[in-house]
N, C-alpha and C positions, 0 to 999 in steps of 0.2 A: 504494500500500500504506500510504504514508505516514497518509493521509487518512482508510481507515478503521480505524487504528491509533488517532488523535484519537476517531473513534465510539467507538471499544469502549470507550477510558480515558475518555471524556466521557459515557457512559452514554447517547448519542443518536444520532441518522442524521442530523446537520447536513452532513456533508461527503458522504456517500451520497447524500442528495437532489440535491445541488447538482450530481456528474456525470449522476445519472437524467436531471436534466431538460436540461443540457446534452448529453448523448447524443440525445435525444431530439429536441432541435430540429434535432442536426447530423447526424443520420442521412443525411438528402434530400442529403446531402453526397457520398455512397458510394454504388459501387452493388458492392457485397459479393459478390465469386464463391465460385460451389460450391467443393470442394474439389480436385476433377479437373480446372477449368477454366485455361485459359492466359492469360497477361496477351498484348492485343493487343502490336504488334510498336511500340518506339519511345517504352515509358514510361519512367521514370524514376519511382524510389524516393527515397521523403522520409518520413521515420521522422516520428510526429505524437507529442504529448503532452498532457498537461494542465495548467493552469497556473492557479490558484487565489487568490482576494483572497475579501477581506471588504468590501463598497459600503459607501455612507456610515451606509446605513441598517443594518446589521451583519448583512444577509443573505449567508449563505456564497454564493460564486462562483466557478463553474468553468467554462475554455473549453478546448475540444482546440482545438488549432494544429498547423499544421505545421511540421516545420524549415527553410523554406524556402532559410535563409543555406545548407542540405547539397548544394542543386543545381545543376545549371546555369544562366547567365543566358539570361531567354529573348532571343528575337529581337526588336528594336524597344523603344519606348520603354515605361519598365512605371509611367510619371508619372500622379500623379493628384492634381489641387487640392482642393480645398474652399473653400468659402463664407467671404469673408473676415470677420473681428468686426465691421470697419466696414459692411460690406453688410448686417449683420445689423443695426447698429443704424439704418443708413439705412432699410432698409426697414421697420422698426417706427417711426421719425419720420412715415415717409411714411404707413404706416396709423394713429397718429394722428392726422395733419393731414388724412386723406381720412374717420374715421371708419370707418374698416374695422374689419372682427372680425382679431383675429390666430387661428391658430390651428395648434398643434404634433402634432407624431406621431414614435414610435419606433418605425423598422422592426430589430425583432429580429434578431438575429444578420445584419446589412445584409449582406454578404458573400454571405453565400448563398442571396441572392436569384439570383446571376448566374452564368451560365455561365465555367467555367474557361478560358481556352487556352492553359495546360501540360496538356502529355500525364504525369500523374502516376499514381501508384498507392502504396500503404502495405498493411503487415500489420497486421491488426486486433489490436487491446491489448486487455486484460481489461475496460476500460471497455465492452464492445463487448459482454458478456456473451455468450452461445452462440456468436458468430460469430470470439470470441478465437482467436487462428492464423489467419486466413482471409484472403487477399490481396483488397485492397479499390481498386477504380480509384475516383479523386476526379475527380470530377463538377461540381463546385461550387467556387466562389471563398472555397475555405479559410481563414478567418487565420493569416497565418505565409508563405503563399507569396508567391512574389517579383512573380508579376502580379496578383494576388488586387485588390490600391488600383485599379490600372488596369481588369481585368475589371467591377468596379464603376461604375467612375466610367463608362464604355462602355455598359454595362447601363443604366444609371439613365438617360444621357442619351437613348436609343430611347427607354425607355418616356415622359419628360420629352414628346420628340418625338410619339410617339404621340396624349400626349393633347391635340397643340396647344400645347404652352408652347414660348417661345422664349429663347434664351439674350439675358442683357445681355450687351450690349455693354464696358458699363465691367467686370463681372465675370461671367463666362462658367457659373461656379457657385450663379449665381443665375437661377432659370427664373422664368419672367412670361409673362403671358396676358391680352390685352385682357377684358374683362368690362364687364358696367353693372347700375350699383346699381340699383332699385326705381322709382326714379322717372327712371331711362333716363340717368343719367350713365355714360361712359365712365373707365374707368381699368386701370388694367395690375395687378393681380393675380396 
């Protein structure tokens, strides 16, 4: 309400745009029941919210999350690494010295590329436009919830696998794939 409080006294839809298009991505998140419909047996509720910044670039920013600290801990470990700075700069030593291209990508909203495994569910908020009230099972690797880093990091490593990349050894969050340059050099990629 807060947010478009701001619009109406700022005379623009800066903080309306920025849940539209966050709604929008996080949908695929939900899979939103009729109104008569029963939550399967064994969910667990976890109230979501919105939570708002301004990026560097002073574009408004809004993400639903979940409250994930409100649930139970799941079963197993819910740990998930990342790429350490140094491997990051090892490996751009390394495609200087080999003349490699670098080259980056931002998977949006990353989380929810991947399959959940908490059995969760939430009531739709008003960001949620017509489907406000409506008990909603989460589908998707929310952020906010407590296995959401791990469901990811699981996720990303198949598809990793899939396409042939192998994990280093020295770091495990860095994936590599033999390859050869043009003129038939071999290097890991």
């Amino acid at each position: 309400k807060e947010a478009y409080d701001l619009d109406t006294l700022n005379k623009n839809t800066r903080w309306r745009d920025a849940i539209a298009k966050e709604m929008r991505n996080v949908m695929m998140a939900f899979k939103i029941l009729e109104p008569d419909d029963e939550l399967p047996p064994g969910r667990e509720f976890v109230p979501c919210h919105l939570v708002f910044d301004v990026k560097m670039d002073g574009t408004a920013k809004a993400r639903l999350v979940a409250a994930g600290c409100r649930t139970s801990d799941p079963e197993g470990s819910t740990w998930a690494g990342v790429v350490s700075r140094e491997t990051v700069r090892l490996a751009l030593v390394y495609a200087a010295l080999n003349d490699l291209d670098v080259l980056s990508a931002d998977i949006m909203n990353a989380y929810l590329t991947a399959p959940t495994s908490q059995k969760l569910w939430t009531k739709c908020g008003p960001e949620f436009g017509s489907k406000a009230g409506r008990k909603a099972i989460i589908t998707r690797a929310l952020y906010g919830n407590k296995s959401s880093g791990a469901d990811f990091r699981n996720h990303l490593r198949k598809c990793m696998k899939m396409m042939k990349y192998e994990s280093c050894p020295a770091d495990p969050d860095l994936w590599m794939r033999l390859a050869k340059k043009d003129d038939g050099t071999e290097y890991y990629g």
